[in-house]
Biotite code that builds the C-alpha atoms (Angstrom):
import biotite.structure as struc

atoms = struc.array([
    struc.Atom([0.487, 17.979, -64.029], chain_id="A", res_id=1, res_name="UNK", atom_name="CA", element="C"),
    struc.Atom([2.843, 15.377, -64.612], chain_id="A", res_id=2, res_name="UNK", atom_name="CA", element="C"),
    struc.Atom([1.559, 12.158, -62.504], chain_id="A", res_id=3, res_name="UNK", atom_name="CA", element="C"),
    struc.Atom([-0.476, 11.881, -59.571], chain_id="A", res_id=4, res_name="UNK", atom_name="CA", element="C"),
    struc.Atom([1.417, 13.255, -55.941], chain_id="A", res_id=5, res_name="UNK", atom_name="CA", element="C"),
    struc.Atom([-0.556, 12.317, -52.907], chain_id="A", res_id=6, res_name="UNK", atom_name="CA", element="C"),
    struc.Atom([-0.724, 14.168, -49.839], chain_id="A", res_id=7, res_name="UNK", atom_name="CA", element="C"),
    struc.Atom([1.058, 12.554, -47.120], chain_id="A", res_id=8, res_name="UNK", atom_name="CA", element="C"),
    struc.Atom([-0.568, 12.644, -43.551], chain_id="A", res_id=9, res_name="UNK", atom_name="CA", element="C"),
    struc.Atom([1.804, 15.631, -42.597], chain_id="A", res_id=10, res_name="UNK", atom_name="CA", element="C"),
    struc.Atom([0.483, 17.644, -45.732], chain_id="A", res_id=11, res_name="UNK", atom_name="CA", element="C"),
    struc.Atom([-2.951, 17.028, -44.697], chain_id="A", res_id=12, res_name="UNK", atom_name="CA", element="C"),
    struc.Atom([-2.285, 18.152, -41.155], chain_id="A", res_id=13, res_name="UNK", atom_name="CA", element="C"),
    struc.Atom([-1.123, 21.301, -42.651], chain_id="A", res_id=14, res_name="UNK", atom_name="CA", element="C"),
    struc.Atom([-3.856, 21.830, -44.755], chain_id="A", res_id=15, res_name="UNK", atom_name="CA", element="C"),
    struc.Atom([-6.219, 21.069, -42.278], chain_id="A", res_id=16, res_name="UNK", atom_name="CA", element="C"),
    struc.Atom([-4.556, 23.500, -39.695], chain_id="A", res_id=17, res_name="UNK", atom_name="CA", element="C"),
    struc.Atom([-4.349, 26.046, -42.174], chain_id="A", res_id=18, res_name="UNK", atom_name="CA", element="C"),
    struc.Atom([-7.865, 26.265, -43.278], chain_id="A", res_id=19, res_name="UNK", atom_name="CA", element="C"),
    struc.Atom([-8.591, 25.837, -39.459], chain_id="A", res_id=20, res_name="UNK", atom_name="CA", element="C"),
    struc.Atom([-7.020, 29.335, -39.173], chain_id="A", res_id=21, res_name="UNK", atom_name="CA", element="C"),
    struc.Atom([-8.842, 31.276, -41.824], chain_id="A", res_id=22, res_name="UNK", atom_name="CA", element="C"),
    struc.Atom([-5.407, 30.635, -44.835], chain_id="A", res_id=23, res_name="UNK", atom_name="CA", element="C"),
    struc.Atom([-6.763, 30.767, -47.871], chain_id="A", res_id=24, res_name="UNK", atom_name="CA", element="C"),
    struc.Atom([-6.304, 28.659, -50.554], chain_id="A", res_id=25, res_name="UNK", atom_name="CA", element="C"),
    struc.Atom([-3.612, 30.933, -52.500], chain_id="A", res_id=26, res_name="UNK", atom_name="CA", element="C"),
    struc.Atom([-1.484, 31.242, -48.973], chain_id="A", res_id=27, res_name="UNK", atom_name="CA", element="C"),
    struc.Atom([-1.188, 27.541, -48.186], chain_id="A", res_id=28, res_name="UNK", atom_name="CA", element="C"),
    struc.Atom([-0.019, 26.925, -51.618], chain_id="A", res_id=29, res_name="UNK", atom_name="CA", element="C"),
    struc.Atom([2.503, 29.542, -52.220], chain_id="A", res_id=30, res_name="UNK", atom_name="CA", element="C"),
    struc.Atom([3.862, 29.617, -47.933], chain_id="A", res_id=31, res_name="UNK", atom_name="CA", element="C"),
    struc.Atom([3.201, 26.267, -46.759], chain_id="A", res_id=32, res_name="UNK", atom_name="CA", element="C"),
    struc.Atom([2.484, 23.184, -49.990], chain_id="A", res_id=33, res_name="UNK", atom_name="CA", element="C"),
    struc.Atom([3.996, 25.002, -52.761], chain_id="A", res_id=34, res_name="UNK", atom_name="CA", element="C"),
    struc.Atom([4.640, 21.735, -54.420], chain_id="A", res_id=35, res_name="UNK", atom_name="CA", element="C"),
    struc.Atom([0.568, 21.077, -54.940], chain_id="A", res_id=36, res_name="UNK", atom_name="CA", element="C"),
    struc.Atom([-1.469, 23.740, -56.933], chain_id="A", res_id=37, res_name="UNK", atom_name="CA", element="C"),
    struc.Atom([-4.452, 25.252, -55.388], chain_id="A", res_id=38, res_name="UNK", atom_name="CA", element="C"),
    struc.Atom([-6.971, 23.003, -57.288], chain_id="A", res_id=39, res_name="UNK", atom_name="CA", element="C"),
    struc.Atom([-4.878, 20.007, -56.243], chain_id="A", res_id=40, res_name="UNK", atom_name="CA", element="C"),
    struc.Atom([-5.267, 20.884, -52.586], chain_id="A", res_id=41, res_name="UNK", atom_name="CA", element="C"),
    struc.Atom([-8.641, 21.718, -52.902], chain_id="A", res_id=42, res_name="UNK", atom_name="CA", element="C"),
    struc.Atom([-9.782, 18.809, -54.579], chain_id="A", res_id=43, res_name="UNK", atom_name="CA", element="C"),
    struc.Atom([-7.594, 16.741, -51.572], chain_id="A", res_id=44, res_name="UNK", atom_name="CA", element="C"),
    struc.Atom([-9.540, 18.596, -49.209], chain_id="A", res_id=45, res_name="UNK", atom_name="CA", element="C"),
    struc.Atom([-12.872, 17.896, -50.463], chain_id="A", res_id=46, res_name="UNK", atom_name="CA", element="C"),
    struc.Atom([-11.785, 13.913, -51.163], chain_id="A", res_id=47, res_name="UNK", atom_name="CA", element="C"),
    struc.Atom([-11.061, 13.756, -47.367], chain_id="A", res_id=48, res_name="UNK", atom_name="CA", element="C"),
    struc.Atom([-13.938, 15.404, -46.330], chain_id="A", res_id=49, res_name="UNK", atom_name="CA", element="C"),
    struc.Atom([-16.230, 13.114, -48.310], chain_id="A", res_id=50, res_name="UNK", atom_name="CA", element="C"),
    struc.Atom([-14.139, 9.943, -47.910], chain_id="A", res_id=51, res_name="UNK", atom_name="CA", element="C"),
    struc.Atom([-13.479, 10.436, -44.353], chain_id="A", res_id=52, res_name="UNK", atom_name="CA", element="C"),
    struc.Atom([-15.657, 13.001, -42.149], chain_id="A", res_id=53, res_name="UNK", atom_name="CA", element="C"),
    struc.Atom([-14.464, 12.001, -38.919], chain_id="A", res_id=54, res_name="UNK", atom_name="CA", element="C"),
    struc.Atom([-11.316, 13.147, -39.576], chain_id="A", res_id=55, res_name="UNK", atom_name="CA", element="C"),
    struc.Atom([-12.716, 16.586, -41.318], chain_id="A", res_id=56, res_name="UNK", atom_name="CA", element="C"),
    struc.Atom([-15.352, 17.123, -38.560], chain_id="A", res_id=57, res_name="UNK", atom_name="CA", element="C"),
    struc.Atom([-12.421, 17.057, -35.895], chain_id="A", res_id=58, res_name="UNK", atom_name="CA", element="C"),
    struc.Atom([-11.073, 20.727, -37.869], chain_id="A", res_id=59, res_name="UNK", atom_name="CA", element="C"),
    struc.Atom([-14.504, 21.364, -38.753], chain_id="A", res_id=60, res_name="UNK", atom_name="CA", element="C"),
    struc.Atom([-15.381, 25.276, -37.912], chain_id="A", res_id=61, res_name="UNK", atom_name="CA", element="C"),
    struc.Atom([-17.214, 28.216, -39.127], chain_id="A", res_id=62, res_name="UNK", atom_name="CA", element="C"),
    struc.Atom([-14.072, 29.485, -40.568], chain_id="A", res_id=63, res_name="UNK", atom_name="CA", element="C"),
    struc.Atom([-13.600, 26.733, -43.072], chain_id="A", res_id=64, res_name="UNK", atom_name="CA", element="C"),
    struc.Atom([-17.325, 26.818, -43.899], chain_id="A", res_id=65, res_name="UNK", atom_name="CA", element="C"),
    struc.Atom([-16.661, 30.655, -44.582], chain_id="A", res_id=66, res_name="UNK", atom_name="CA", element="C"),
    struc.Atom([-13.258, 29.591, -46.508], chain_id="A", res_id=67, res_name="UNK", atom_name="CA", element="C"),
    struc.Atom([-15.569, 26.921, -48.501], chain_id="A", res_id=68, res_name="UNK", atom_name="CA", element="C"),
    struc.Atom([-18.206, 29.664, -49.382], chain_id="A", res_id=69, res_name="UNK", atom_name="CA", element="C"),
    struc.Atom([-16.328, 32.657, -50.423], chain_id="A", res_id=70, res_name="UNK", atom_name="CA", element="C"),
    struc.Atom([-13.309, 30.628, -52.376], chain_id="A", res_id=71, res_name="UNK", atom_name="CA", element="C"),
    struc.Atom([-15.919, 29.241, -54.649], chain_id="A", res_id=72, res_name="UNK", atom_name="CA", element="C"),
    struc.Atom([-15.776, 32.281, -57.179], chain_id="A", res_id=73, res_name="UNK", atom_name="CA", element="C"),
    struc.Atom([-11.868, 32.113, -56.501], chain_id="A", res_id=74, res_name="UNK", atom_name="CA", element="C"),
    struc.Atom([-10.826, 29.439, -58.543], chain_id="A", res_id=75, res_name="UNK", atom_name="CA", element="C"),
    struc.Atom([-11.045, 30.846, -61.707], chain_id="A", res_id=76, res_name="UNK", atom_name="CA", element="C"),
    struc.Atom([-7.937, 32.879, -60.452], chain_id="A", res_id=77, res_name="UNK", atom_name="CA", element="C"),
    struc.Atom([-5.875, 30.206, -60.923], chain_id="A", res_id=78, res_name="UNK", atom_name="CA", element="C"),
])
């Protein structure tokens, strides 16, 4: 990774849409933030949740919780 790229606050609106929807991880970085790797988005997803929950409880739903769960094995994919 050469530097740090931040997310801007339409990236995150993706993201957050995205997992909203059941994407996984893989999909939203190869069709929709191909520019961030999966463990870049998933470690901007997990910063904003922590850093700011309003904002993660507003897209929070059992399909993310589900996407959280079952990805956790996943990383070691990529």
């Amino acid at each position: 990774m050469v530097g740090k790229q931040l997310l801007s606050f339409e990236q995150i609106e993706i993201l957050l849409q995205a997992l909203k929807y059941g994407q996984s991880w893989k999909h939203i970085h190869k069709e929709l933030l191909p520019q961030f790797t999966v463990l870049q988005l998933r470690n901007a997803f997990y910063k904003m949740k922590n850093k700011y929950p309003e904002v993660y409880n507003l897209y929070n739903t059992t399909q993310i919780v589900q996407l959280q769960h079952n990805d956790l094995f996943a990383e070691d994919l990529f």
